[in-house]
Residue, then its C-alpha position, 0 to 999 in steps of 0.5 A: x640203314x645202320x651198318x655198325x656201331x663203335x662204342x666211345x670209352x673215357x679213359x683218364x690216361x691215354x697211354x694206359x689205356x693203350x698199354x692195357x688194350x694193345x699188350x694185354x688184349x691184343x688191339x691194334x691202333x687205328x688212330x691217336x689224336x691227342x685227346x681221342x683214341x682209336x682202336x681195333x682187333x678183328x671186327x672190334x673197334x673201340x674209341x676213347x676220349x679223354x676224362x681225366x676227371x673220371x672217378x672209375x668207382x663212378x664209371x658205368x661204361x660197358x661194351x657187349x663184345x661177342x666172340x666166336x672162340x670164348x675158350x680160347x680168349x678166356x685161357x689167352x687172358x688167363x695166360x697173360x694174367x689179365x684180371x677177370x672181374x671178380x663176378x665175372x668168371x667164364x660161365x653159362x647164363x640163361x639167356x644162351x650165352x657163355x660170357x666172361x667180364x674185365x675191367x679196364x684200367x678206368x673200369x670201363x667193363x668189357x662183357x665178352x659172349x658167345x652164343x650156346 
């Protein structure tokens, strides 16, 4: 039986990609070992592992992260002036979700949804 699922991000530089998760984005950590990061906020849990070669131009890495309050998150990253992706504004899809998107610091994208 699958009970859940934790997405594995690289990251080039592990403690930007600590400030950026823990001080724009409000995550805790759950875990730091040297080459591998962990991370959680409410039921999100995200790991990282280290790529310091990664070209973030050539970074496809994508997370789907559903959220009951997409107001309110919205407005708090506004608010502490976290970049929302250029084709990423809070808007309506056809598909019954209301989402927004951020691009980490390595270009990981971060898809934030809530069901209309």
């Amino acid at each position: 039986m699958l009970t859940n699922i934790i997405p594995k991000l690289p990251m080039r530089d592990k403690n930007v990609t600590k400030d950026f998760y823990l001080n724009k984005l409000g995550f805790t950590e759950l875990g730091d070992y040297g080459d591998y990061l962990m991370i959680k906020k409410d039921d999100i849990e995200i790991h990282f592992f280290e790529f310091k070669n990664l070209e973030p131009k050539e970074n496809y890495g994508q997370v789907y992260i559903r959220t009951n309050e997409i107001a309110n998150l919205y407005q708090s990253l506004l608010d502490n002036t976290t970049d929302i992706h250029p084709n990423g504004k809070l808007q309506t899809k056809p598909w019954g979700q209301i989402e927004f998107s951020i691009l980490d610091p390595d270009s990981n994208l971060l898809t934030f949804g809530q069901s209309i």
